[in-house]
N, C-alpha and C positions, 0 to 999 in steps of 0.2 A: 578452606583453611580452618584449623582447628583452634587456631588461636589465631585473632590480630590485634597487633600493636595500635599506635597511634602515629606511626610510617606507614604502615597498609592503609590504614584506613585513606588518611592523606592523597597518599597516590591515585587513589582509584577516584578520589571527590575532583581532583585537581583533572583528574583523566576526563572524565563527564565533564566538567567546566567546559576545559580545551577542545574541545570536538562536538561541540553544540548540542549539548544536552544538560541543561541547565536545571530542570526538573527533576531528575534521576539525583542529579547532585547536591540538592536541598533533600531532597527524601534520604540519601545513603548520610547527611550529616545529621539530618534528628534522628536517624536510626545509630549511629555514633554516638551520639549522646543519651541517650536510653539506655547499650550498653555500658555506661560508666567511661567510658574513654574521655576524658578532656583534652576538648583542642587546643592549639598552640597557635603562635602566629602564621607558621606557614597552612596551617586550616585555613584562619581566618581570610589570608591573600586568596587563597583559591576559591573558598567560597561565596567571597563580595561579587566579583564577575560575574559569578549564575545569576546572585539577584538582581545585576544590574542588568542582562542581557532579557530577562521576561520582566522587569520593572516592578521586581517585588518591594516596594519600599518598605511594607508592615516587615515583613521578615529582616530585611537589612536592617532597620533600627533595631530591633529586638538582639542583632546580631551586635551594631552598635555598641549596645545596651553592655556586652556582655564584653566585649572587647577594654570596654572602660573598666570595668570588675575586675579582669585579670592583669591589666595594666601593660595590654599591650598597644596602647594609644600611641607610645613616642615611637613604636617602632615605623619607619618614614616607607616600608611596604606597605602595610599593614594601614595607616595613614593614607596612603596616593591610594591604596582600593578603594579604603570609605567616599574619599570627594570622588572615583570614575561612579561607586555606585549610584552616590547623591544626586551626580550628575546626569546620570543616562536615565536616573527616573522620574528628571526634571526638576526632582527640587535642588534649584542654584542657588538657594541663598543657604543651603545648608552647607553645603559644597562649598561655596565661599566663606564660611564659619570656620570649617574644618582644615580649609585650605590656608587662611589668615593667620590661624594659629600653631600650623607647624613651626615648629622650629630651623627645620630643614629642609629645604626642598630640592626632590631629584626630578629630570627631564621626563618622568613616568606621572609624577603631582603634576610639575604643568601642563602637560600634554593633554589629563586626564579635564582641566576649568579648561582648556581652547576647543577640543571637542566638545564639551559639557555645551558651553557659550554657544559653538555654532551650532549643533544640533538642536539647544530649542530658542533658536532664534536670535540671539544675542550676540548677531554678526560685529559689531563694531567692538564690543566686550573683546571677541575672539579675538582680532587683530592687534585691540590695546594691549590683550594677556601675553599676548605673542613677541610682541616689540617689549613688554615687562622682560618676558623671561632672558631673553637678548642681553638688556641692561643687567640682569644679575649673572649674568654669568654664565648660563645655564645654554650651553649648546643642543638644541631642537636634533632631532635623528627621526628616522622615517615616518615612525608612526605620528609627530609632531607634526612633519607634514603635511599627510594624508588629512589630518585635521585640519588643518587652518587653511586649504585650498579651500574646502567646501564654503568657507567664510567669505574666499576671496570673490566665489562664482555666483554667493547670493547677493552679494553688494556690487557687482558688477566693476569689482576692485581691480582692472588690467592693468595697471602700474605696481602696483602690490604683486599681485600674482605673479608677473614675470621678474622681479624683482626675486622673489624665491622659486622662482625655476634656477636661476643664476647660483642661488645658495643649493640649490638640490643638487645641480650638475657637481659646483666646486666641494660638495664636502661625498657626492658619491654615493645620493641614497637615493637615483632613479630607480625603482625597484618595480613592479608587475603592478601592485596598488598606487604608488606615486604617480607613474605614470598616467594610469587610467585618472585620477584626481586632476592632476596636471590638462588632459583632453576635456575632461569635464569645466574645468575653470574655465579656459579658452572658447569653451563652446558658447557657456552662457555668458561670457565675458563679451560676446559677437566677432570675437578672431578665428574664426570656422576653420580659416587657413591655417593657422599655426594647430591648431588642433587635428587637420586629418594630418600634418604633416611629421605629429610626434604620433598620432595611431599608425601613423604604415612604418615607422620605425619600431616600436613594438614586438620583439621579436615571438612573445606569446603573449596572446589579445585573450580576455576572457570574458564574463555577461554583462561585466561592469563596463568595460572600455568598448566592448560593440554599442551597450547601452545607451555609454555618456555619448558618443559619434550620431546615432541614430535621433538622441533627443535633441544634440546641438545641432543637426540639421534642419529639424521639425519647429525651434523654435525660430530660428535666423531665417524662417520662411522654404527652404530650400527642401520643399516635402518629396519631389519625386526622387531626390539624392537620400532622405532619409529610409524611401521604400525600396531603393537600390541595395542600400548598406543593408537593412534588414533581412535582404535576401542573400546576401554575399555572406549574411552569420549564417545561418543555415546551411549554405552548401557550405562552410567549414567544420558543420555541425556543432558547433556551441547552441547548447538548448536555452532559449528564451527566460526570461524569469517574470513577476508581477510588473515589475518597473519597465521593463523592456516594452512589452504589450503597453501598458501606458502613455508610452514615448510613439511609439511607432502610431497609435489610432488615430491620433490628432492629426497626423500626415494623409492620412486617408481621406480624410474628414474635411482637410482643405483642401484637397484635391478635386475631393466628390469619386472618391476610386471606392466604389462600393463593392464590387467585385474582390478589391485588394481584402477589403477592408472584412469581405465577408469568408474570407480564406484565413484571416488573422481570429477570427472567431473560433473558428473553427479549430485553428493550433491552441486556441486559450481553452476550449471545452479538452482539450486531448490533455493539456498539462495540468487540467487541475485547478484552473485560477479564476472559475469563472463564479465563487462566491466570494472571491476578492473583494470588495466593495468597490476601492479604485478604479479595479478592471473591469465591473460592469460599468461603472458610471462615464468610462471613458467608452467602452461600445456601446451603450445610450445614447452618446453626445454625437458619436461616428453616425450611426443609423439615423440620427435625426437630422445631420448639415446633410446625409450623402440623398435627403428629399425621404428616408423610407423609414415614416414615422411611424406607422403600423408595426412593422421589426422594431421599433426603439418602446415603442408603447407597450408592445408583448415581455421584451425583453424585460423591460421595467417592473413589471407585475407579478414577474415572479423572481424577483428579489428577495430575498428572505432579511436582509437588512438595507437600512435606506439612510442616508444623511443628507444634509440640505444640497452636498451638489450633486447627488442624486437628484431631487424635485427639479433643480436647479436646470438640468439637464433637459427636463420633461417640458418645463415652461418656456424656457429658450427652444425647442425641439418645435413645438406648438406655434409659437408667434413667428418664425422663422420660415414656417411653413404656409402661414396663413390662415392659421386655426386661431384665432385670437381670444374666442370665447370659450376655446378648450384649455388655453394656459391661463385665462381668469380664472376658471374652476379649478382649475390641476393645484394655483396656486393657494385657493380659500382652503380645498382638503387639504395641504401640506402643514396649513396652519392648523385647521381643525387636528390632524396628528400628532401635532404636538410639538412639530418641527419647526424651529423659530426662522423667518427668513433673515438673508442677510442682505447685503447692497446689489449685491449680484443679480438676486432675482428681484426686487424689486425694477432694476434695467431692465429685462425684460417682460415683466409685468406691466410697465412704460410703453415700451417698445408695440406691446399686444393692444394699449388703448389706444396709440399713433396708429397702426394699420387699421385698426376696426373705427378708429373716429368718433371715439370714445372720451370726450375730452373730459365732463363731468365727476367719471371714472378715472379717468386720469391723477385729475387735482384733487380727487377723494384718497387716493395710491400715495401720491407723492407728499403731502402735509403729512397723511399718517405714516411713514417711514421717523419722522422725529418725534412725533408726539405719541406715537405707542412702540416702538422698538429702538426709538436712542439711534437711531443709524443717523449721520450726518448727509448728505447730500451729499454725492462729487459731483464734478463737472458732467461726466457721462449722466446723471442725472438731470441737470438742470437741461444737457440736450435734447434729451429726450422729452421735457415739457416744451421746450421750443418747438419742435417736431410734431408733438401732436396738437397745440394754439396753429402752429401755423397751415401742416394740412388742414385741419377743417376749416382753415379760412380765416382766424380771429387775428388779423396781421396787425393791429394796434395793440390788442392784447398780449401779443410774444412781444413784440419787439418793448413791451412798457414789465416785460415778463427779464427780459434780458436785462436791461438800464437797471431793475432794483436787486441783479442778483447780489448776493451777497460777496462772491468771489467775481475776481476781472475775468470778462469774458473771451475766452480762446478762441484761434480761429474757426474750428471746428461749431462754433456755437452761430457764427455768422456766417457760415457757409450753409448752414443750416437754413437761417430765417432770407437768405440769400434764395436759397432754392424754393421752398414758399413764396415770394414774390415772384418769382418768374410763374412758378404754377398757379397763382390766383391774378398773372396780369397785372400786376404793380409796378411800373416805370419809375413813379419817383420812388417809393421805398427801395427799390430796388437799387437804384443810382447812387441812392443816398449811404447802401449795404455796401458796393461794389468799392465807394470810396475810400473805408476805414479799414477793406480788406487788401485795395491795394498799397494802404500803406502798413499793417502787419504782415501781410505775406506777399509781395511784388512777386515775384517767381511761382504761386501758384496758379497753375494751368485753368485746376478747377471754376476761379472765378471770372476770367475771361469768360471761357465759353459758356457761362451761365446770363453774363452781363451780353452778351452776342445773341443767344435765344431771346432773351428779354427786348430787347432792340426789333430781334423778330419778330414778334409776336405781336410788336402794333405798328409792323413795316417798314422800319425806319432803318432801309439796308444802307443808307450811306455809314450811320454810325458800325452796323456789321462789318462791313468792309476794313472801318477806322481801327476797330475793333482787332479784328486778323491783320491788319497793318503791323500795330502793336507788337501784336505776340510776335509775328516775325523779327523784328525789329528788335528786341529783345531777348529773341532767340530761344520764346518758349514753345 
């Protein structure tokens, strides 16, 4: 063209936005602006979505900047771009600035703080904005939806969520994306059923809706269903994506399907995804449950970038395996790198002194998590000191380790120092553990036949006996 306007220009910025080329379209508007062309409002709508979809905040404000100058602030487009931008690049409190002070708000502004909310994290926000926009008036349409499912599937909200399935159906907006949100919520929601039953309704499934199916299987435990379904995308040929491979390794990994798991490797080196960071660290995690720590070791090392659930990975990989003085050290280099730990690997940093019997070390790990990195203890913490007091034997010590924790002790914590007493030959402690456990957990199995071995162990088969009496008798 030998001449363009400022409608060509437009069109072709708005064209690059729309079809995922967001770069192109920051570059053709400063190249617009160089030639003298000033933009308008409908610039402006088109090119906030670029910055918000590669998370340019510097450039958005500056665009901000200039929006305010020309006085296209009250326009309520122009307005609902700024808060999706603010929004997609985290900053919510600007977004909530922006958003407070319209005048006016269209189902495009709220839609833009209920995604904003749930995508970085602000699942309860998302819900409150959501039931807001309800009371003003403001009737929700697809993309409204598509948002506030994901709020509903990280809060584990199944009365909410099917609650707007009900509004999806009645107003008409199951759509390709709704629906796959809709399988996604139900999945993490643990309604596995209502979720394959709206996937095989479905009349075109795409990477999203194989995805959400394959991870609500893997995490509802149900991994050889999830490595079914991943195979049933392929022979439909919908090609994999980073998230898919994510969802699917963890299946492998509980499995112990190394073979599976090393044919998924192999489709991730084919597609491209294996400097992913996520996708390695999940075939790290795969190669070290499925016992093949040498492949997860390798794998790891040639990393070109690494975050703590990377380390994370390697240390867990290590103690899991029996190398316990390999995931001390894996863990001191992670810190020497720079890499701060978090709760996670201190667990199994725990975990590596309980096997190697290590208690010294231990209680060296566990005081320093609050006094040099602010991590608070959880409870899978505090088992994990039970755990290594009690294998090596210090059963006055755990058990006077448990009475001062600071949080009430679960069952999990006395099923613990439960199973030390049987392993060091402790009757009364033992009797004394079985007592408090049958009255927090009467139905579990686990502490019968711990108090049964215990009985064993210094021959006293009449209580064995009394023991299996019990449990039948009760019907566990």
């Amino acid at each position: 063209m030998t001449e363009r306007d400022l409608f060509s220009w437009n069109i072709v910025i708005a064209a690059y936005t729309r079809h995922g080329h967001p770069h192109e379209a920051l570059t053709l508007f400063q190249q617009m602006q160089r030639t003298g062309v000033r933009p308008d409002q409908f610039t402006f709508a088109s090119i906030l979505p670029a910055c918000g979809k590669i998370r340019a905040l510097k450039q958005g404000t500056d665009i901000h900047q200039s929006i305010i100058k020309k006085g296209f602030l009250s326009d309520i487009v122009v307005a609902s771009a700024l808060v999706d931008m603010y929004a997609k690049c985290g900053s919510m409190q600007k977004a909530f600035e922006l958003f407070h002070n319209m005048p006016k708000r269209n189902v495009v502004s709220w839609t833009a703080m209920i995604a904003g909310y749930a995508k970085n994290g602000f699942v309860e926000k998302a819900l409150e904005t959501f039931e807001q926009m309800q009371l003003a008036g403001v009737k929700p349409d697809s993309a409204t939806f598509a948002s506030i499912l994901p709020a509903c599937a990280k809060m584990g909200a199944l009365e909410q969520g099917t609650d707007i399935h009900q509004s999806i159906m009645e107003g008409g907006f199951l759509s390709d994306v709704v629906a796959s949100a809709l399988v996604d919520m139900y999945a993490k929601c643990g309604s596995i059923y209502r979720a394959r039953e709206l996937f095989n309704k479905m009349p075109q499934k795409d990477v999203v809706s194989w995805t959400a199916m394959i991870a609500g299987y893997a995490q509802n435990g149900f991994a050889e269903k999830a490595l079914k379904t991943y195979k049933q995308m392929q022979l439909t040929g919908v090609k994999p994506d980073s998230t898919t491979f994510v969802s699917v390794l963890p299946a492998c990994a509980k499995m112990g399907a190394l073979k599976q798991g090393m044919d998924v490797h192999q489709s991730i080196i084919e597609s491209g995804f294996l400097s992913t960071v996520v996708v390695a660290n999940a075939l790290v995690d795969m190669y070290a449950k499925c016992g093949s720590i040498h492949k997860a070791c390798e794998l790891f090392n040639k990393m070109h970038e690494r975050d703590v659930v990377s380390w994370n990975a390697m240390i867990a990989g290590y103690a899991q395996n029996g190398f316990s003085k390999d995931s001390l050290k894996c863990f001191e280099i992670m810190k020497q790198s720079g890499t701060y730990p978090d709760h996670v690997s201190f667990i199994y940093v725990l975990l590596a002194c309980s096997h190697a019997g290590l208690v010294n070390e231990g209680c060296k790990y566990f005081n320093g998590m609050s006094a040099s990195y602010s991590i608070t203890p959880t409870i899978d913490h505090y088992v994990c000191m039970v755990d290594i007091l009690g294998r090596a034997g210090y059963l006055e010590e755990s058990l006077d380790f448990v009475i001062k924790m600071p949080i009430k002790p679960v069952v999990l914590v006395w099923m613990c120092f439960l199973g030390a007493c049987r392993a060091h030959n402790n009757t009364g402690l033992g009797l004394f553990t079985a007592s408090l456990l049958f009255e927090l957990d009467p139905t579990n199995a686990a502490t019968y036949v711990l108090l049964s071995n215990i009985y064993a162990e210094v021959g006293r088969w009449g209580e064995v006996q009394m023991v299996r009496r019990l449990m039948k008798d009760k019907g566990i």
